[in-house]
C-alpha positions in Angstrom: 13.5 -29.5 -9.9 10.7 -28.9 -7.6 7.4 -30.7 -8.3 3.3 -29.4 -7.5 1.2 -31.8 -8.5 -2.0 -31.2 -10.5 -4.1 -31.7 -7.5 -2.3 -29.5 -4.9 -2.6 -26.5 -7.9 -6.1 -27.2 -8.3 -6.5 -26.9 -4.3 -4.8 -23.9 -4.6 -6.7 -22.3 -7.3 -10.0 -23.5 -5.0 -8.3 -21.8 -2.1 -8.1 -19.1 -4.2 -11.4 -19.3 -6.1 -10.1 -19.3 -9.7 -11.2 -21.2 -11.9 -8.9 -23.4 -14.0 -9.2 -25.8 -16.7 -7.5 -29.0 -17.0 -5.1 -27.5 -19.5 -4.3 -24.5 -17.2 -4.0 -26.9 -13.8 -1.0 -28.9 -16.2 0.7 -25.5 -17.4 0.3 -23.9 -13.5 2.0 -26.8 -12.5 5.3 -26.4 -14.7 5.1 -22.9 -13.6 4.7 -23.1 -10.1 7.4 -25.6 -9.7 9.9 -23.1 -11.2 8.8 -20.8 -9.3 9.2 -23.0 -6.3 13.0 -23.9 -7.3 13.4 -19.8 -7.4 12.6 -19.5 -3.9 14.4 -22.7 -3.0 17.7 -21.0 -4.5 17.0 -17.5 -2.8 16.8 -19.9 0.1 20.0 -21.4 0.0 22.1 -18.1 -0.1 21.1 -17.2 2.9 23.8 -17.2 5.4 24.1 -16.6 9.1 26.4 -13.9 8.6 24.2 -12.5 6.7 21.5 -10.2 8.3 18.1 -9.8 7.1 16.8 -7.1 5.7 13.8 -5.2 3.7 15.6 -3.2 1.2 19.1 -3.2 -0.5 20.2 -0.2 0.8 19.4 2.2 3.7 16.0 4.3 3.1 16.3 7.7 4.0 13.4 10.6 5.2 13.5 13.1 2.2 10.7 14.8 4.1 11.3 18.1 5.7 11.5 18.5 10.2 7.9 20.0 11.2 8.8 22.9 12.8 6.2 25.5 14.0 6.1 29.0 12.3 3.5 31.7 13.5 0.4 31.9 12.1 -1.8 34.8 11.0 -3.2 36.9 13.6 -7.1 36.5 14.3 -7.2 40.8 12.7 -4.8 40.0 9.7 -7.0 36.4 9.0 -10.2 38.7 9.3 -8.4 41.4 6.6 -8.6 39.4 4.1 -12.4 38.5 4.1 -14.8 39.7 1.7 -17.7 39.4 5.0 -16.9 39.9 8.6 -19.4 39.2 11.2 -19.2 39.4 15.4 -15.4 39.3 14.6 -16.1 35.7 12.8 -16.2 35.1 9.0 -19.5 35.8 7.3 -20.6 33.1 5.1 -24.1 32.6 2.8 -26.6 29.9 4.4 -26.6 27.3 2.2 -29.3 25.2 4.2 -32.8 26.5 4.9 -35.4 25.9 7.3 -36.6 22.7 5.9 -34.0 20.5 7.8 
C-alpha cells in the first residue's frame, strides 16, 4: 500500500488553499494513499500492445453535413414585414436625442 505522509497532504491542501484540521490531514492521508494504489494498478495494465486512448469506444458525429440551401429573396423577406422603408425594414427608435 502506498503511503502520503501527513505533511505532503498538508502541502497539498496549502497548494490547494484548503484548510484542514489535524483530524482531516490523518483521514486525507488514508484516502489519498488508496487512491494512489488505484492509479498505481491502472498503471500496471498498461501494455505496449496496448494503444492509448480517450474513450472506450469510437465517438461518432451525430450532427448533420452543413449544406447550403437558398435563402429568402430580399422581396419575399420584405413580405413579411409589418413596416417597410427605402426597401429596408422599418423599425421604432428606441433611443432619442439625448445620447
Amino acid at each position: 500500500m502506498s503511503s502520503i505522509s501527513r505533511e505532503q497532504v498538508a502541502h497539498l491542501a496549502m497548494l490547494a488553499r484548503i484548510e484542514l484540521s489535524e483530524t482531516e490531514l490523518e483521514r486525507m492521508s488514508g484516502e489519498l494513499a488508496v487512491i494512489l494504489d488505484a492509479v498505481a494498478a491502472v498503471g500496471e495494465v498498461v501494455s505496449a500492445d496496448v494503444p492509448a486512448m480517450s474513450h472506450p469506444v469510437p465517438l461518432v458525429n451525430v450532427m448533420r453535413a452543413d449544406v447550403v440551401h437558398p435563402g429568402l429573396s430580399h422581396e419575399a423577406a420584405l413580405a413579411a414585414a409589418p413596416q417597410v422603408q427605402d426597401d429596408s425594414f422599418a423599425v421604432p427608435r428606441i433611443l432619442g436625442d439625448e445620447q
